[in-house]
Backbone as CSV, one residue per row, in Angstrom:
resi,resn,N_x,N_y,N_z,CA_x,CA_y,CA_z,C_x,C_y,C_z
1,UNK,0.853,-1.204,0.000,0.000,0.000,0.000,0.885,1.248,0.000
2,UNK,0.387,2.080,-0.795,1.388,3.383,-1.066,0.889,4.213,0.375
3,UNK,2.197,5.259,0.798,2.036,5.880,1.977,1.263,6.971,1.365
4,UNK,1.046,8.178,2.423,0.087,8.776,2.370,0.122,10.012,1.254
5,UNK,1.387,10.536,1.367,1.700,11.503,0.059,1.934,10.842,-1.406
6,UNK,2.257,9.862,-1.478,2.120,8.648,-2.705,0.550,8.732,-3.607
7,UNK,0.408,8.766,-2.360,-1.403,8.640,-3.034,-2.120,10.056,-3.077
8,UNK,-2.080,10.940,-2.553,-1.978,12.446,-2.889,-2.227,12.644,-4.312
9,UNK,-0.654,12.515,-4.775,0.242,12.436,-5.608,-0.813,11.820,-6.820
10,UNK,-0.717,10.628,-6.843,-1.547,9.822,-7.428,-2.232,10.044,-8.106
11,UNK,-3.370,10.566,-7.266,-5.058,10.703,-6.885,-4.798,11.951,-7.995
12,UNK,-4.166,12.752,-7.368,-3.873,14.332,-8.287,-3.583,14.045,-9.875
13,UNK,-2.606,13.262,-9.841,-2.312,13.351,-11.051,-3.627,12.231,-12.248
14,UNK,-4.250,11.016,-11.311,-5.320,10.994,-12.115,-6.306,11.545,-12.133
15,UNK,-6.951,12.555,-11.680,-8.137,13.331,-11.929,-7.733,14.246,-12.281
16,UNK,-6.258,14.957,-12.930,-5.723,15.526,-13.841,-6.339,15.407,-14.934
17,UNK,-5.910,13.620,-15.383,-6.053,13.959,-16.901,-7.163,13.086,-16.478
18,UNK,-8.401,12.845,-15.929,-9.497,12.525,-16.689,-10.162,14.031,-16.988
19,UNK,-9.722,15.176,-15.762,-10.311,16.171,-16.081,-9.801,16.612,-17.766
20,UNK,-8.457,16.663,-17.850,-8.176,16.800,-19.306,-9.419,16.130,-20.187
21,UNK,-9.503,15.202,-20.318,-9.715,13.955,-21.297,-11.271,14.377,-21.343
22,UNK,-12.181,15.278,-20.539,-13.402,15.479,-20.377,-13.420,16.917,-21.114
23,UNK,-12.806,17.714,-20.289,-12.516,19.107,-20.596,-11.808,19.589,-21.392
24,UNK,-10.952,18.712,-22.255,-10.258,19.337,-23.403,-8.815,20.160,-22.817
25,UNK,-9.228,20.487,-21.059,-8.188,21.383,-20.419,-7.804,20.687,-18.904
26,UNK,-6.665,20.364,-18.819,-6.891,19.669,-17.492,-6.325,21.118,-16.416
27,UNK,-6.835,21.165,-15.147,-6.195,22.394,-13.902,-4.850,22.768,-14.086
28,UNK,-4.444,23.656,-13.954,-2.763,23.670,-13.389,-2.803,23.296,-12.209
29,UNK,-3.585,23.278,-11.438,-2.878,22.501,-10.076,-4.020,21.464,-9.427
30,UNK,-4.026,20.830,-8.856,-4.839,19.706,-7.726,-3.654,19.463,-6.587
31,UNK,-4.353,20.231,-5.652,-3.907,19.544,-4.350,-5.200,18.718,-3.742
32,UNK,-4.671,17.468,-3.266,-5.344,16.494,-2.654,-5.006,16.139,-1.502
33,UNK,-6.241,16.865,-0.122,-6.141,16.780,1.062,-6.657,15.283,1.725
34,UNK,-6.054,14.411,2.599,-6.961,13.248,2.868,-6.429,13.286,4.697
35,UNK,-7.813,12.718,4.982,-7.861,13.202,6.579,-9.573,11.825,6.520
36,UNK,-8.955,10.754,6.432,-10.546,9.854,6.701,-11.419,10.233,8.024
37,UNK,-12.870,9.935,7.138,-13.347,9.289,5.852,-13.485,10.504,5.049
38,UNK,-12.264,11.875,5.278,-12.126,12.769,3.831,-11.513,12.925,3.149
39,UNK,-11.814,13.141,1.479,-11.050,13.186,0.599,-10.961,14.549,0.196
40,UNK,-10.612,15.397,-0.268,-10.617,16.846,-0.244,-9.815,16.923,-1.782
41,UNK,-10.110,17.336,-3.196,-9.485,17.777,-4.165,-9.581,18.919,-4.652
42,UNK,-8.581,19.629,-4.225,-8.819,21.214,-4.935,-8.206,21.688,-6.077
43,UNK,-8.651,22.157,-6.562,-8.588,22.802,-8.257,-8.048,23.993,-8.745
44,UNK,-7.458,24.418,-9.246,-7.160,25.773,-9.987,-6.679,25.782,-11.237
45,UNK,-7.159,26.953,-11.552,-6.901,27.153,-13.160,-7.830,25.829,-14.042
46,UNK,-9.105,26.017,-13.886,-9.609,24.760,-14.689,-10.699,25.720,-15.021
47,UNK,-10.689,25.801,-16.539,-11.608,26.322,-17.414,-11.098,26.386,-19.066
48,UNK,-11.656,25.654,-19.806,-11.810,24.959,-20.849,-11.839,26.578,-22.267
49,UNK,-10.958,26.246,-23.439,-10.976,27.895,-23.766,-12.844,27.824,-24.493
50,UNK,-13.370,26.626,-24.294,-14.980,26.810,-24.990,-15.427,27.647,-23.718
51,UNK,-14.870,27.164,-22.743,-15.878,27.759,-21.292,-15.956,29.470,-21.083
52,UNK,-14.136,29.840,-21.391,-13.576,30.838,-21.186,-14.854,32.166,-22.190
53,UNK,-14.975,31.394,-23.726,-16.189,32.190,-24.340,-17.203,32.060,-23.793
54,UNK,-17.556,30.736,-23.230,-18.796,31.024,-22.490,-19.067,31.977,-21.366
55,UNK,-18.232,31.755,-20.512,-18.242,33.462,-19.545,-17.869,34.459,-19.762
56,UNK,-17.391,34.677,-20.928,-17.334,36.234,-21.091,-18.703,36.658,-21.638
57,UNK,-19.625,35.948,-22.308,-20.766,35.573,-22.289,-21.588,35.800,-21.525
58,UNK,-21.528,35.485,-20.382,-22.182,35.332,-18.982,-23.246,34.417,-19.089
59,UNK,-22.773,32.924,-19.586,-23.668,31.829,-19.951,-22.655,31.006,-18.807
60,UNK,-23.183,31.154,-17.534,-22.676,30.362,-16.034,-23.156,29.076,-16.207
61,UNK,-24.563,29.477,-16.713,-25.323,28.389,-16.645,-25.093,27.042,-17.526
62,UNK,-24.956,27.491,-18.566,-24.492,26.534,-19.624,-22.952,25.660,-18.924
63,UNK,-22.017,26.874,-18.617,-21.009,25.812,-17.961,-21.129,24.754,-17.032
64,UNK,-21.925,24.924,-16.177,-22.385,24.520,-14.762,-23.363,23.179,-15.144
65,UNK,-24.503,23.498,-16.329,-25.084,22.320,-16.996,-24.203,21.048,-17.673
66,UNK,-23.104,21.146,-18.382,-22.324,20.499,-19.006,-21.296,20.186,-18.083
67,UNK,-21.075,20.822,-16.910,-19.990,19.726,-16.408,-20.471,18.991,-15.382
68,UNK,-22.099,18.992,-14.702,-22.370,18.228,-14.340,-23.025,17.025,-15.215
69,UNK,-23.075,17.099,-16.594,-23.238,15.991,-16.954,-21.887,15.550,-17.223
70,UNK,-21.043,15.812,-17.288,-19.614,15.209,-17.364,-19.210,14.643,-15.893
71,UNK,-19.631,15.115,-14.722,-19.307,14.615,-13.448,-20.184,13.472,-13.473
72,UNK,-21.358,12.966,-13.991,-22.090,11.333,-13.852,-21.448,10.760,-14.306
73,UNK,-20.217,10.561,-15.128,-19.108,10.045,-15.946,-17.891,9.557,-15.096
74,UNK,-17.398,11.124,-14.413,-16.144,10.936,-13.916,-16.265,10.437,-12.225
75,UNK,-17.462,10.745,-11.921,-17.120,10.239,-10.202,-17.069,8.717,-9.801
76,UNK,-17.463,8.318,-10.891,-17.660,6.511,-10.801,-16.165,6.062,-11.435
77,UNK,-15.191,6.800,-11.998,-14.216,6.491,-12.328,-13.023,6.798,-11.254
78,UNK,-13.373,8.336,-10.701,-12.606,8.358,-9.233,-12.675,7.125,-8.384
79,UNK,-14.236,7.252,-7.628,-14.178,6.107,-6.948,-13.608,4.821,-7.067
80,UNK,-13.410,4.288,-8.094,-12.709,3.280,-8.406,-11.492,3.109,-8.603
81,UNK,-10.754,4.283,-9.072,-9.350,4.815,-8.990,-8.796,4.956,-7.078
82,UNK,-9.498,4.893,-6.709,-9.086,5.533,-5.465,-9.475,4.356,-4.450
83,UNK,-10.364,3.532,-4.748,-10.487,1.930,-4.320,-9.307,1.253,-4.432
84,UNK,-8.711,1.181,-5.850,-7.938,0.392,-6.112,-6.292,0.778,-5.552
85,UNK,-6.688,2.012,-5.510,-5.058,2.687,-5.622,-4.695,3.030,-3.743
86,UNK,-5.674,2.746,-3.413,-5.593,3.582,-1.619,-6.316,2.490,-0.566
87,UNK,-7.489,1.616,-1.339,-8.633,0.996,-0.249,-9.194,2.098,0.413
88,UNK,-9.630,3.517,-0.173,-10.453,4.195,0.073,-12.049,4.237,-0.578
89,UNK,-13.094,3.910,-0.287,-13.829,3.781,-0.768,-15.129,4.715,-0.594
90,UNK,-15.556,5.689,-1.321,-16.169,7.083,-0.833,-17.857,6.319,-0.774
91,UNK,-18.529,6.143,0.319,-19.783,6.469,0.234,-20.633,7.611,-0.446
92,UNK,-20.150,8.809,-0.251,-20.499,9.746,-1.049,-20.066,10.494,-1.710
93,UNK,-20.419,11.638,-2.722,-19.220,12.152,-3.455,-19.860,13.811,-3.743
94,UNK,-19.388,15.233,-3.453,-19.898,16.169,-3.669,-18.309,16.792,-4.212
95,UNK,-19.217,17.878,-4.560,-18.521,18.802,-6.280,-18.903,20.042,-5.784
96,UNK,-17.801,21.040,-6.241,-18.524,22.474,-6.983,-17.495,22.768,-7.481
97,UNK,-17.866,24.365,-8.291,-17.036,24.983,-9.261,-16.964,26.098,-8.630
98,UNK,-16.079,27.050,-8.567,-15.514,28.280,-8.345,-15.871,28.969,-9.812
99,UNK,-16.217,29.056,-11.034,-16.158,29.288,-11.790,-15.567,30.136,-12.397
100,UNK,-15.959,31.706,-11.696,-15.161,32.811,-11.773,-13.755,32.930,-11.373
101,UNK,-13.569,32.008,-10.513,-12.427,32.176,-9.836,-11.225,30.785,-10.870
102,UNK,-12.019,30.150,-11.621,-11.478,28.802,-12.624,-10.749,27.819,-11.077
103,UNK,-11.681,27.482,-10.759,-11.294,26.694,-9.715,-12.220,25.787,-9.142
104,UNK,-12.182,24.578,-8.129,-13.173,23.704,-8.341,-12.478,22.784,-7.038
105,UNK,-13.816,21.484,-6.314,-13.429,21.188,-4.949,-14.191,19.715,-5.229
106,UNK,-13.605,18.785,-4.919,-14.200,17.579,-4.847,-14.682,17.005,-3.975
107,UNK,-15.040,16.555,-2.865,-15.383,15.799,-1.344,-15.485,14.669,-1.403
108,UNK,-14.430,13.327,-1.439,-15.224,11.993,-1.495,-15.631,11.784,0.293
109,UNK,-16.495,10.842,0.708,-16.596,10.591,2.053,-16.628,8.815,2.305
110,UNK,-15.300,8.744,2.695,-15.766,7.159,2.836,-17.306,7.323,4.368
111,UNK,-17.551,6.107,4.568,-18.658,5.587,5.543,-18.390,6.702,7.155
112,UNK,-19.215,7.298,7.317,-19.567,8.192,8.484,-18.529,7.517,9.963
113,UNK,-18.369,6.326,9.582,-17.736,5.460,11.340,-16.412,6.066,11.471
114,UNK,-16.112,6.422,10.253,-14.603,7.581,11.004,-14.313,8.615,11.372
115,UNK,-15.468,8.695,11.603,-15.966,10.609,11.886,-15.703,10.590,13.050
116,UNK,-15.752,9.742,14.063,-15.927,9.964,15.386,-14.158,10.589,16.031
117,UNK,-13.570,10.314,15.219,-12.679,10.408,15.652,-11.814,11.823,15.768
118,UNK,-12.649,12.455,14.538,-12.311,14.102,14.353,-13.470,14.858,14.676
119,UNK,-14.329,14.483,15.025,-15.769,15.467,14.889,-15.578,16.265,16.269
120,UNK,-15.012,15.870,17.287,-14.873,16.552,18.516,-13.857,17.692,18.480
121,UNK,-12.638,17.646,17.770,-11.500,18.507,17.634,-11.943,19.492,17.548
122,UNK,-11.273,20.371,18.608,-11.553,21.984,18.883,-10.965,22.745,17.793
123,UNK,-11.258,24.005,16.761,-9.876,24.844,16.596,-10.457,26.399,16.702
124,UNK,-9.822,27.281,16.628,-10.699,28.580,16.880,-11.557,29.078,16.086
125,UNK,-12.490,29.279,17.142,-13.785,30.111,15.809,-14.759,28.947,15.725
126,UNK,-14.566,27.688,16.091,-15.545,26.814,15.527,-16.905,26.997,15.724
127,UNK,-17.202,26.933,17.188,-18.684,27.240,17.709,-19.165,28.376,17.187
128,UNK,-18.385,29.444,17.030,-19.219,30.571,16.423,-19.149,30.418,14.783
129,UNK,-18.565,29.794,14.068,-18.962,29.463,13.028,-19.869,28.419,12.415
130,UNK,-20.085,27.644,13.184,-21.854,27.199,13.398,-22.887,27.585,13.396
131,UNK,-22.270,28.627,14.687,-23.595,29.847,14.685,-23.597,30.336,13.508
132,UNK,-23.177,31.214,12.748,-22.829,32.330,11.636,-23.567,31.430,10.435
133,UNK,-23.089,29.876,10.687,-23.623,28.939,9.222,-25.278,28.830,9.806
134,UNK,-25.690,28.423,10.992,-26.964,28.289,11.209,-27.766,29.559,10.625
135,UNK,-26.965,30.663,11.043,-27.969,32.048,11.131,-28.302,32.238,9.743
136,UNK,-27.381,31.868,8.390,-27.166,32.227,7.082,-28.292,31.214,6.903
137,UNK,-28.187,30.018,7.109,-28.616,28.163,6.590,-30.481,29.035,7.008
138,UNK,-30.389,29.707,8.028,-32.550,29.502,8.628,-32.486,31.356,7.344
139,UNK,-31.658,32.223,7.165,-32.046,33.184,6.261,-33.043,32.433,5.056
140,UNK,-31.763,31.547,4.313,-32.185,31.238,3.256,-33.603,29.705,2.957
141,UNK,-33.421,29.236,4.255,-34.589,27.390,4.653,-34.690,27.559,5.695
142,UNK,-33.882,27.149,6.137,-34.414,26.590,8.055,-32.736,26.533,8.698
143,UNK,-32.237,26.458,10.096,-31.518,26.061,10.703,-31.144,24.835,10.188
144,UNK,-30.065,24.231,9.843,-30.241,22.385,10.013,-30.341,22.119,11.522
145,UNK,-30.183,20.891,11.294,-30.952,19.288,12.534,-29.497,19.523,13.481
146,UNK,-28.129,19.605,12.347,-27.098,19.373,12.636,-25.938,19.753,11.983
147,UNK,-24.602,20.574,12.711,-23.779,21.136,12.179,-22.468,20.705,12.779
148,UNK,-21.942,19.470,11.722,-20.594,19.613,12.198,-19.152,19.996,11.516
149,UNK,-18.150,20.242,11.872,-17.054,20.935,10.763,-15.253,19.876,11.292
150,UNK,-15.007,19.832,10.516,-13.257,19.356,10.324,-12.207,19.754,9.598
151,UNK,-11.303,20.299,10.381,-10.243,21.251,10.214,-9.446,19.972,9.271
152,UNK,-9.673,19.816,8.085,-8.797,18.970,7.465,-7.220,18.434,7.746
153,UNK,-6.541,20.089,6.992,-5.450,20.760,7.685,-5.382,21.898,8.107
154,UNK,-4.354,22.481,7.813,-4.381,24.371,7.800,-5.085,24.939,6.876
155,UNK,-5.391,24.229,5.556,-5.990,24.775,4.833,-7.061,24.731,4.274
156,UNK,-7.671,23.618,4.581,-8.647,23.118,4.516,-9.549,22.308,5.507
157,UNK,-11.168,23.556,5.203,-12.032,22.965,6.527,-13.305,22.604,5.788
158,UNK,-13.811,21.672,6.497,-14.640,21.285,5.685,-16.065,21.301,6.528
159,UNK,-17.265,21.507,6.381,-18.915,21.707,7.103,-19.420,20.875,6.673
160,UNK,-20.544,20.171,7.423,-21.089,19.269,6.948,-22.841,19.558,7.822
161,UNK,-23.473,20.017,7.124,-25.288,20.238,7.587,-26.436,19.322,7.290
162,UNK,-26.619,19.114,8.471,-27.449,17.393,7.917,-28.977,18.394,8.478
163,UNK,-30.405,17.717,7.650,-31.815,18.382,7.830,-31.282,19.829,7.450
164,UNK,-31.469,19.529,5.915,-31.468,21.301,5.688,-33.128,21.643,4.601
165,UNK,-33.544,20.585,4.436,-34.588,20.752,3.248,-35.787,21.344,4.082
166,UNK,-36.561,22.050,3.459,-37.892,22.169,4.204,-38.873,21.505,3.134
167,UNK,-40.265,21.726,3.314,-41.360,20.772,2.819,-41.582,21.053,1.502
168,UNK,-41.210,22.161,0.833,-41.397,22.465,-0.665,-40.353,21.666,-1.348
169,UNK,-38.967,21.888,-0.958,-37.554,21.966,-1.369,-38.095,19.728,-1.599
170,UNK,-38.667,19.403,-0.437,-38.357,17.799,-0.557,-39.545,17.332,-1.801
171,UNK,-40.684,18.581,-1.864,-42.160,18.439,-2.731,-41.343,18.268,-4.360
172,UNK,-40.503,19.288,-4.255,-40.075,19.450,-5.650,-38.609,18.318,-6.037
173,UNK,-38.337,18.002,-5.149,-37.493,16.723,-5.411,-38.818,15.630,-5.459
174,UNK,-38.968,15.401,-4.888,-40.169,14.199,-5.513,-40.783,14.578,-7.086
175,UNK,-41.269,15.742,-7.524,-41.601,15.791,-8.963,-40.166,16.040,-9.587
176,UNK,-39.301,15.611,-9.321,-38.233,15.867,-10.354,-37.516,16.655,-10.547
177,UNK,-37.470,17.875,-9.981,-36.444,19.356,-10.254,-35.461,18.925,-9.388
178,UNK,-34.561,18.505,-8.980,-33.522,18.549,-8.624,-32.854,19.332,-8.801
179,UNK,-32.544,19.110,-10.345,-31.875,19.248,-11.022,-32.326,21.489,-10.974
180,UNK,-33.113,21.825,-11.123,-33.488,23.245,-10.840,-33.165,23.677,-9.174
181,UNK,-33.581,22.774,-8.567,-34.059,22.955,-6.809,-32.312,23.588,-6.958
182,UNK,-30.907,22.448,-7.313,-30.007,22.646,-7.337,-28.965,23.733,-7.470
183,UNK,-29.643,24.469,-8.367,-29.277,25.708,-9.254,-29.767,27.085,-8.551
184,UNK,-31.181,26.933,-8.150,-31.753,27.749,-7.017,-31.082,28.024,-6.056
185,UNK,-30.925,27.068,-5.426,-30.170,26.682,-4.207,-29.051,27.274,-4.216
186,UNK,-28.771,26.922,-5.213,-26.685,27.407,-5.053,-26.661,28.959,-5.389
187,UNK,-27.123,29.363,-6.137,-27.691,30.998,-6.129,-27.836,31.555,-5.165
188,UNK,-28.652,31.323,-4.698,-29.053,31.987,-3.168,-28.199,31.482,-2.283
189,UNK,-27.955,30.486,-1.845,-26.859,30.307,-0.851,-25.724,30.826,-0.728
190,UNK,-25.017,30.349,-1.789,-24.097,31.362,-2.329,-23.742,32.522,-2.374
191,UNK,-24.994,33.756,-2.513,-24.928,34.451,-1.909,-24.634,35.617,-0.912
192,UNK,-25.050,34.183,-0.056,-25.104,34.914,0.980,-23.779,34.187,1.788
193,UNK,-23.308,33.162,1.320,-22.217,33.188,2.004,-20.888,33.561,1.751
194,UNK,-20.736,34.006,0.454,-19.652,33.979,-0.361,-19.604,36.186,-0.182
195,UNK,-20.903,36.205,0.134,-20.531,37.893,0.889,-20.600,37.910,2.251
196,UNK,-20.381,37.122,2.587,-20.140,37.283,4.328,-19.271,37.765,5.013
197,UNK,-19.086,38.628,5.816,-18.212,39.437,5.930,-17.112,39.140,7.592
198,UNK,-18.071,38.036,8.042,-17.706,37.405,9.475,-16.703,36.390,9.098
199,UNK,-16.628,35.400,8.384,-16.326,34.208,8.401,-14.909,34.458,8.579
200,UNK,-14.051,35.656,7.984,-12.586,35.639,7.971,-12.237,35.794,8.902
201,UNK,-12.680,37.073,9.964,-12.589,37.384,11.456,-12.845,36.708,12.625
202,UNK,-14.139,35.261,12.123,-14.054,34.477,13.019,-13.073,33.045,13.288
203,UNK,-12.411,32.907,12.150,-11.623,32.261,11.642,-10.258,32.729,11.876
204,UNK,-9.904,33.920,11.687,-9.002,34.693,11.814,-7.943,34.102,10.592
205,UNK,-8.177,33.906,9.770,-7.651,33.381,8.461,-8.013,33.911,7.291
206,UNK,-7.768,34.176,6.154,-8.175,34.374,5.185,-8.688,32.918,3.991
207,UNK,-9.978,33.448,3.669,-10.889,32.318,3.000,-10.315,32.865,1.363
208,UNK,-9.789,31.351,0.844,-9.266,31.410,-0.551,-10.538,31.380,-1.530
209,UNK,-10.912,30.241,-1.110,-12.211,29.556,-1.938,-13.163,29.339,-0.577
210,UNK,-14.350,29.313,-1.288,-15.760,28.448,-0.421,-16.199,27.782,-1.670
211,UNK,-16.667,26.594,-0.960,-17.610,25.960,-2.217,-18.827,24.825,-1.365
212,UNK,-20.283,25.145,-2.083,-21.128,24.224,-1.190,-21.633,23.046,-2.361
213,UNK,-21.830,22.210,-1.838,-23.321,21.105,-2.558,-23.964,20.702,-1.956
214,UNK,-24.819,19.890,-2.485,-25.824,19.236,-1.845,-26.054,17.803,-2.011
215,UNK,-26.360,16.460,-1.400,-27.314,15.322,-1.541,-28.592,14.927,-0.911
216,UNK,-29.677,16.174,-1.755,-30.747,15.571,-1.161,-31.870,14.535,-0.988
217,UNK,-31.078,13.479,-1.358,-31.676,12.014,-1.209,-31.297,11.652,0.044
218,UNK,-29.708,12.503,0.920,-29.588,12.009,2.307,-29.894,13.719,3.022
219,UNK,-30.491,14.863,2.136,-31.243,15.467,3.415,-29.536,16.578,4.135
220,UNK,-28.499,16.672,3.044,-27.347,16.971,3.663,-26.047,17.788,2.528
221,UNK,-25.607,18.503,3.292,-24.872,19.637,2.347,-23.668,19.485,2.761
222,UNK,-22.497,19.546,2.054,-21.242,19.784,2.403,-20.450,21.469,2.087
223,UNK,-19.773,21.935,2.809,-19.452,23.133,2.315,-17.489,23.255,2.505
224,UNK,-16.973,23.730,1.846,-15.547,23.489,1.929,-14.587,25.064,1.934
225,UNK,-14.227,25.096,3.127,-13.191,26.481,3.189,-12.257,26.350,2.931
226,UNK,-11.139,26.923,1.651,-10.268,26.825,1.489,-9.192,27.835,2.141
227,UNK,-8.545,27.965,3.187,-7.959,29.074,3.686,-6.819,29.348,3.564
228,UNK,-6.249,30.558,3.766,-4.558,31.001,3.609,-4.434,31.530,5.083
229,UNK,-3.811,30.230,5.440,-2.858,30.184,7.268,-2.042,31.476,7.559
230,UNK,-1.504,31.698,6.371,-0.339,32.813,6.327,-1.046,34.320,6.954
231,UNK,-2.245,34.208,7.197,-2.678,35.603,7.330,-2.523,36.609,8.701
């Protein structure tokens, strides 16, 4: 079994080029954070020169449509790359794009039973950044059920909000919009967190990237701070 920067390494350099091989453009960089059951892949410089016309455009949407049909492709090929290559095996798998920023965040999660082991770790700012995510999370739906967060490394923290749907949001996943509910969602959330003006001061760090998703078949959002320690 390869040690732990081996597989980093690895991991990075194959979701390099499948991103190539999809996108025509693979990132200049992937760093790949792992801290079980998290997988953490961060992105920069990834935007395709079709995409590049598309946003000057201001067709977000169109980008955002086409690479999630390219992600039903590639996450079943991670997972299996990362089975074979690590015996990591992600129960779940969340995404976003930085778009503007040409940058992008992966989350695999192996099985919840290794959580126990980081979910307690103190670091500063945490409790009140719960608060700050609750107060934003009931603006835009409701409070969630449950808010917990893991300081990956220095640079990466990762949120995790379980019961965030309210009774419309689950009405319209049953007829089928997801796929809209999704887009809604990230609009407005987005938002409001990506202008927030607390999160750096409570953190006392500077936030590189944020990026959120969603799986609401389990009712639960992941959100990912990318930070600069140096601050």
């Amino acid at each position: 079994m390869l040690d732990e920067k081996a597989v980093q390494f690895e991991l990075a350099s194959h979701v390099g080029r499948l991103l190539r091989e999809a996108f025509g453009k693979g990132p200049q960089s992937i760093h790949v954070s792992i801290r079980r059951p998290y997988v953490v892949f961060y992105m920069r410089g990834l935007l395709s020169p079709t995409e590049k016309i598309l946003l000057e455009q201001d067709q977000v949407f169109s980008i955002q449509h086409t690479r999630d049909l390219l992600m039903k492709t590639l996450i079943p090929e991670i997972n299996a790359y990362s089975s074979l290559l690590s015996g990591i095996n992600f129960q779940e798998f969340y995404y976003d794009w930085g778009i503007h920023n040409h940058s992008g965040v992966f989350v695999g999660i192996e099985s919840d039973e290794g959580e126990s082991g980081i979910k307690d770790e103190a670091y500063l700012g945490k409790e009140e950044l719960h608060q700050e995510i609750a107060d934003i999370s009931h603006k835009v739906e409701k409070i969630p059920a449950e808010i917990n967060s893991y300081m990956i490394n220095d640079r990466v923290l990762v949120v995790v909000r379980n019961g965030i749907l309210i009774s419309i949001e689950k009405e319209l996943i049953r007829l089928g919009q997801e796929l809209n509910l999704k887009l809604a969602k990230g609009n407005l959330e987005k938002s409001y967190f990506h202008n927030n003006n607390h999160f750096e001061r409570i953190l006392n760090m500077n936030i590189v990237d944020l990026f959120v998703d969603w799986d609401f078949q389990l009712d639960k959002s992941v959100m990912v701070f990318i930070l600069n320690p140096s601050q």
